[in-house]
C-alpha positions as CSV (number, residue, x, y, z in Angstrom):
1,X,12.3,16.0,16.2
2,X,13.6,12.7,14.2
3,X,11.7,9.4,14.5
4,X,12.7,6.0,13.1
5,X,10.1,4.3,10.4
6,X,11.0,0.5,9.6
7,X,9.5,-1.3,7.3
8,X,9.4,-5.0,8.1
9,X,8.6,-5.7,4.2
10,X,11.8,-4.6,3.1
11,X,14.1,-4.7,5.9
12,X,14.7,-0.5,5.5
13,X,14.3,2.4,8.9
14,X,14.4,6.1,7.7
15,X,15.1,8.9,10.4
16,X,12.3,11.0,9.3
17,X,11.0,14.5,10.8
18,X,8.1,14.2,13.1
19,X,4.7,14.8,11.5
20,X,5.7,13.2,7.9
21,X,3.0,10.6,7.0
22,X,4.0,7.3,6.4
23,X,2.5,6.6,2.7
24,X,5.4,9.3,1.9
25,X,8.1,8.0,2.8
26,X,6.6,4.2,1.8
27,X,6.6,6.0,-1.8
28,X,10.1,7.2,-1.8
29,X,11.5,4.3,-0.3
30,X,9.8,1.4,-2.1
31,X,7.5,-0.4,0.6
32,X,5.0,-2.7,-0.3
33,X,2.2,-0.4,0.7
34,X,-0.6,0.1,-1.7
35,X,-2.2,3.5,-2.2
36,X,-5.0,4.7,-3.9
37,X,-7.4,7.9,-3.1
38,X,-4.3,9.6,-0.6
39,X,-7.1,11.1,1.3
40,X,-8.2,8.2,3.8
41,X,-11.1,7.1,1.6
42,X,-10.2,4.0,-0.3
43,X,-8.9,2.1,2.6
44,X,-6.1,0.6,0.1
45,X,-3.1,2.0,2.5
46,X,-4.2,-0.3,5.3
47,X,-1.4,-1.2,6.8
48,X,-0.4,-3.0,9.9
49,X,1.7,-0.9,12.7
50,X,3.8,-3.7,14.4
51,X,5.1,-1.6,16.6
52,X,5.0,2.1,18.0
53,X,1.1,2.4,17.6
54,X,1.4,4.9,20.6
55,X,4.1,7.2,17.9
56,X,1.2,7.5,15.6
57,X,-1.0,10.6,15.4
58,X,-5.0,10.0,16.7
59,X,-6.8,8.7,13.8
60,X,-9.4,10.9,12.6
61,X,-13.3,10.3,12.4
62,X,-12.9,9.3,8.6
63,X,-9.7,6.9,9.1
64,X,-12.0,5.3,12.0
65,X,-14.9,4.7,9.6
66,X,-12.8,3.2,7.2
67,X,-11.0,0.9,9.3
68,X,-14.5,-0.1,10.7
69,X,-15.4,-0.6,7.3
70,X,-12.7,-3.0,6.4
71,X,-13.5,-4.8,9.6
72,X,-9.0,-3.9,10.5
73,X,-8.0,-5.1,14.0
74,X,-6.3,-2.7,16.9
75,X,-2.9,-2.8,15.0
76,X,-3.9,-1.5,11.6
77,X,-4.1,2.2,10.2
78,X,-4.1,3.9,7.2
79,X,-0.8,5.1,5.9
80,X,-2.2,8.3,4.1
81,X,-3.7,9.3,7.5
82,X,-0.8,8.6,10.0
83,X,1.8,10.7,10.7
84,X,4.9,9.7,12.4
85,X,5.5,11.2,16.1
86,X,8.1,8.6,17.1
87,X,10.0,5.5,16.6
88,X,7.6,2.9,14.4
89,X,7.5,0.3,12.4
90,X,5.1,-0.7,9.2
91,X,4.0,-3.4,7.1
92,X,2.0,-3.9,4.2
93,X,-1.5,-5.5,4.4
């Protein structure tokens, strides 16, 4: 299955397959999202989902912590932890 990532930042949507993560395709593509660890540690991929928050895999115990952590509202996940399961779209923090 194909899904649509936008990135409000730089005005760019990929059709990309389902599953991906979104700090991949922000990497290829040349978003303004930071990254650091990769592995949902660091927090430094925050990003906020403007839309499609319901085409995003479940965050996992670890992403929760560190969004709790860095105090992030409803609309904010980690772009090394989310993969793409539908139509979404991004901005850096």
């Amino acid at each position: 299955m194909k899904a649509k990532l936008t990135f409000e930042d730089i005005g760019i949507t990929v059709n990309v397959p389902a599953g991906v993560r979104v700090i991949d395709i922000s990497e290829r593509v040349g978003s303004g999202i930071m990254y650091g660890c990769r592995e949902g540690d660091c927090g430094t991929c925050l990003m906020h989902v403007i839309k499609g928050m319901e085409n995003l895999s479940a965050p996992s115990m670890l992403e929760d912590k560190i969004l709790k952590e860095n105090m992030a509202g409803k609309n904010f996940r980690l772009a090394c932890q989310a993969q793409i399961l539908g139509d979404v779209t991004v901005a850096p923090t």
